[in-house]
C-alpha positions in Angstrom: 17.0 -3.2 14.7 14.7 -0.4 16.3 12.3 -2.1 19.0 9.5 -1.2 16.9 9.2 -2.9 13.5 8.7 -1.5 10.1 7.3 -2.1 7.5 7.5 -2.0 3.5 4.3 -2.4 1.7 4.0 -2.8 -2.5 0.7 -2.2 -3.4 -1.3 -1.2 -6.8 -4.1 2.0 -6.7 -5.0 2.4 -9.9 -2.6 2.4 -12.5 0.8 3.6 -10.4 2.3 1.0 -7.7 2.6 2.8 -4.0 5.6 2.1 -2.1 4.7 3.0 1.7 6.4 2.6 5.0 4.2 1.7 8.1 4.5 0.8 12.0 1.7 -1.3 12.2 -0.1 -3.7 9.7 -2.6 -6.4 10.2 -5.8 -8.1 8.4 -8.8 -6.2 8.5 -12.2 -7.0 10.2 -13.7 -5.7 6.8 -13.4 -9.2 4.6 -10.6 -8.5 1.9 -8.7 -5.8 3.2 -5.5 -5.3 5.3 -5.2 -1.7 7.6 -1.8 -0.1 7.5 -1.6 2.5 10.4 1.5 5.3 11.5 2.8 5.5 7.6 6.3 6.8 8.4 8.2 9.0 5.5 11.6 10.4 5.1 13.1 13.0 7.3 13.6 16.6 5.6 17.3 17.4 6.8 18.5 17.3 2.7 18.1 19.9 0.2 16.8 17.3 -2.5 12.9 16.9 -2.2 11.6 13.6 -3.9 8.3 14.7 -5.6 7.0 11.3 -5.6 7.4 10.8 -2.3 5.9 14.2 -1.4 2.8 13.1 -3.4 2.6 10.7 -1.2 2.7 12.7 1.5 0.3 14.6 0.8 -2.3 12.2 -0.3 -1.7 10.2 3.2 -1.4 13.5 5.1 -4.7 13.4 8.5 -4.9 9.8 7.4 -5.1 7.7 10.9 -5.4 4.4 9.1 -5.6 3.1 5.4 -7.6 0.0 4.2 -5.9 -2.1 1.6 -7.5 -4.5 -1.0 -5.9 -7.6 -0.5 -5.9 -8.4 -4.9 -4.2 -5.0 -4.9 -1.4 -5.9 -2.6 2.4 -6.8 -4.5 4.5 -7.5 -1.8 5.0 -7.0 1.9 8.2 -7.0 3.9 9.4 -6.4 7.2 13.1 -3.9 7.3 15.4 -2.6 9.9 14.7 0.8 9.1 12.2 3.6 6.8 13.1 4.4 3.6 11.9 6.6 0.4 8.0 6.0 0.2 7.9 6.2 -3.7 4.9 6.1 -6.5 5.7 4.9 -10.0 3.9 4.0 -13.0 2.5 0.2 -12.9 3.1 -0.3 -17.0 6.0 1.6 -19.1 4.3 3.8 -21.0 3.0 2.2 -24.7 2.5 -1.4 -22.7 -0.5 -2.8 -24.4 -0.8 -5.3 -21.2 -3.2 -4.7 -18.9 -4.3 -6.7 -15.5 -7.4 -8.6 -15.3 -9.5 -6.8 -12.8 -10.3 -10.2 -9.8 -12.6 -10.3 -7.4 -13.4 -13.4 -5.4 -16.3 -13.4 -3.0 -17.2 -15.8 -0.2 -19.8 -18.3 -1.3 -23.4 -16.6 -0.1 -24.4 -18.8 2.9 -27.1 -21.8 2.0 -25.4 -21.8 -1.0 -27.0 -18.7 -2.2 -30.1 -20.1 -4.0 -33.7 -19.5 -2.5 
């Protein structure tokens, strides 16, 4: 395992589900939100180009560090080693199920009446 860790994060923008790969990730100052930093993709040595990973790519590229919803997050894991960041379609096509948008604020200090 490489001294410095890495790690997979599942997440939902949208309707597509983001597979990243990042060197550091922590909970956010900003209430809600986690920061993934130094997103990490594939190597170009093959001839094969993934087009969902170069979407990726290029939507990530000059970004120094990306705020997360926390509702929007699937999963989380730490591996031994980077592999394909991916995007994929959150429902099959013709799904008639669709996610509850949530939201869950802090209760207003004092209770919030005045």
């Amino acid at each position: 395992m490489s001294s410095q860790p890495v790690y997979k994060v599942i997440f939902q923008n949208g309707g597509q589900v983001f597979e990243v790969f990042a060197r550091q990730i922590y909970q956010s100052d900003m209430w809600g939100f986690i920061e993934i930093e130094e997103l990490v993709f594939g190597e170009r040595s093959a001839v094969l180009v993934d087009p969902s990973e170069e979407k990726l790519k290029a939507e990530f590229s000059g970004v120094k560090r990306s705020y997360i919803p926390l509702h929007s997050v699937i999963r989380i894991d730490e591996v031994d080693k980077e592999g394909a960041a991916k995007v994929s379609d959150a429902a099959p096509q013709g799904a008639k199920v669709a996610h509850l948008p949530f939201t869950s604020m802090p209760p207003a200090p004092g209770g919030g009446e005045e």
